[in-house]
C-alpha positions, 0 to 999 in steps of 0.5 A: 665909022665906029671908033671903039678903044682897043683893050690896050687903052680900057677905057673906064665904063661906069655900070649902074644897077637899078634891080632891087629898084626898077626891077622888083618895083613890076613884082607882085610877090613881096620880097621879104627885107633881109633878102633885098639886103642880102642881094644889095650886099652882094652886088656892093662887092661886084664893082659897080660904080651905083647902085640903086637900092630902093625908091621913097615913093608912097608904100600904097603906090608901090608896096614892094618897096615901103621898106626903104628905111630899112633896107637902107639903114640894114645894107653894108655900105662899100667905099666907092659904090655911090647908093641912090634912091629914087625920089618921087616928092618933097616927102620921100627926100625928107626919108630919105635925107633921115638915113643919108643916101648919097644921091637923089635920083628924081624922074618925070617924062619927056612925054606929057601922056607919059608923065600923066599916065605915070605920075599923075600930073602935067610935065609943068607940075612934075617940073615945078615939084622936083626944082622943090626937092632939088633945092632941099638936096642942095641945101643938105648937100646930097647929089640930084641925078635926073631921069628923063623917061620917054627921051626917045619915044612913048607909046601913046605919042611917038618918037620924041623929038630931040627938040622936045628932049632938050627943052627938058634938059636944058631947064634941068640943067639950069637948076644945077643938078649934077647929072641927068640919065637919059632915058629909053623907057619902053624900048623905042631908041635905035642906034643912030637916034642914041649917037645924035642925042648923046653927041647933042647932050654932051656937046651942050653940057660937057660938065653934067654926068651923063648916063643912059637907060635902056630897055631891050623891049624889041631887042637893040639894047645893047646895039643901042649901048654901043652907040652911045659908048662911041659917041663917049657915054660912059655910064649906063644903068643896066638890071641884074637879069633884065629884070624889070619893064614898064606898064605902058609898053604891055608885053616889053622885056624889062632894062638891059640885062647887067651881065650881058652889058659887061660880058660884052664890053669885057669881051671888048677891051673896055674896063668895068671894073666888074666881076662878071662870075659874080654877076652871074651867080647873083642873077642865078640866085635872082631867079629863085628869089622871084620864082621864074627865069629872067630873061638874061641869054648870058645866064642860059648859055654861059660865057664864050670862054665856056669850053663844051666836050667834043662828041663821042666818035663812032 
């Protein structure tokens, strides 16, 4: 049975944005620097609690974003809004370390074909270099979140075991990190998998941030949401538009989209502390920022509190 808080209690959710990361790192037209920035600020002032400006991988790997340092040292920092980049290696930390983030968000995958497909190397390797880049946050005091992709499925292996899955997070936990997103990388999660998984991770590690990541790829994003909110998650990443996706998962829909997340848990009593106008003029800009529509329902119909006039009587 489904526990959700009415709105007299608002329970706080905690939104992450990932799109000028996760999102614009699938787009083929270079967004000029100043527009990423201008996106960046905006989204500072909607009441996220993260945001995920850029990744500091290899420009030759993913040129989009070979402009980190700059749109790092060009964005307004808002007090509150905890700014995270994904870090691939021990040389991306160092940039990144060079413009003070606030936090490194390191990834690998649960799924050794995943992981090989994605980055290149075993899961043993990946392991062996992101302890590396964990001890080079600790030692300059900057915050290690880390993303396990494929948590609950691949799609060159199957389902994930939780087993499997908690392997990984146990080894990470050991190494002191102060949060971990778990992570449905190509849309395979389904409600029930999410509660098991988010009440086995929180009852072993109380003391970790927990986040989870999902992918609208067959639809049960949000339904896949909601179950972790009533297992007690309460922070989640989510893409201005749903923006994004994933290269072995040909033909998904990118993350969940952010305003649909927050116009559902608003509609819901939860506090997000977001400005859902907001989101929705940002995500329409979106658009014409990447020359297409995205995918975001929200965006086409309006919110429910969207009043149309009657129809004319004959």
């Amino acid at each position: 049975m489904t526990n959700f808080p009415s709105a007299q209690y608002s329970k706080r959710i905690y939104i992450q944005e990932v799109v000028t990361r996760d999102g614009f790192q699938a787009e083929s037209a270079f967004i000029p620097t100043e527009q990423k920035i201008a996106l960046i600020n905006r989204l500072s002032q909607a009441g996220y609690a993260k945001v995920e400006v850029t990744s500091f991988t290899s420009p030759k790997a993913i040129p989009m974003l070979a402009d980190a340092e700059d749109v790092m040292k060009g964005i307004d920092r808002v007090p509150g809004v905890e700014y995270t980049v994904l870090i691939p290696n021990l040389r991306g930390a160092e940039r990144a370390l060079s413009v003070g983030v606030d936090e490194f968000n390191l990834v690998m995958s649960v799924s050794e074909a995943h992981n090989q497909a994605n980055l290149k190397m075993s899961r043993e390797d990946s392991f062996k270099g992101l302890v590396s880049v964990i001890k080079l946050a600790h030692e300059n005091k900057t915050a290690v979140n880390i993303s396990l992709s494929t948590s609950f499925g691949c799609p060159m292996s199957g389902i994930t075991s939780l087993t499997e899955l908690m392997h990984w997070v146990d080894r990470f936990a050991s190494q002191g990190v102060r949060g971990i997103t778990v992570c449905d990388t190509t849309g395979m999660a389904n409600p029930a998998q999410v509660q098991s998984v988010s009440d086995t991770v929180q009852s072993k590690y109380p003391q970790l941030q927990w986040t989870l990541h999902f992918h609208n790829t067959r639809g049960m994003g949000l339904a896949n949401t909601l179950a972790a909110v009533n297992s007690g998650i309460d922070r989640f990443d989510s893409s201005l538009g749903g923006l994004g996706g994933c290269p072995y998962a040909p033909g998904a829909t990118g993350n969940i989209c952010t305003e649909e997340l927050v116009h559902m848990l608003d509609l819901m009593g939860f506090d997000t502390n977001m400005k859902i106008d907001a989101l929705l003029e940002c995500s329409k800009d979106l658009q014409m920022l990447v020359g297409r529509a995205l995918p975001s329902q929200l965006l086409m119909a309006g919110k429910v509190d969207r009043v149309y006039q009657a129809p004319c009587q004959a």
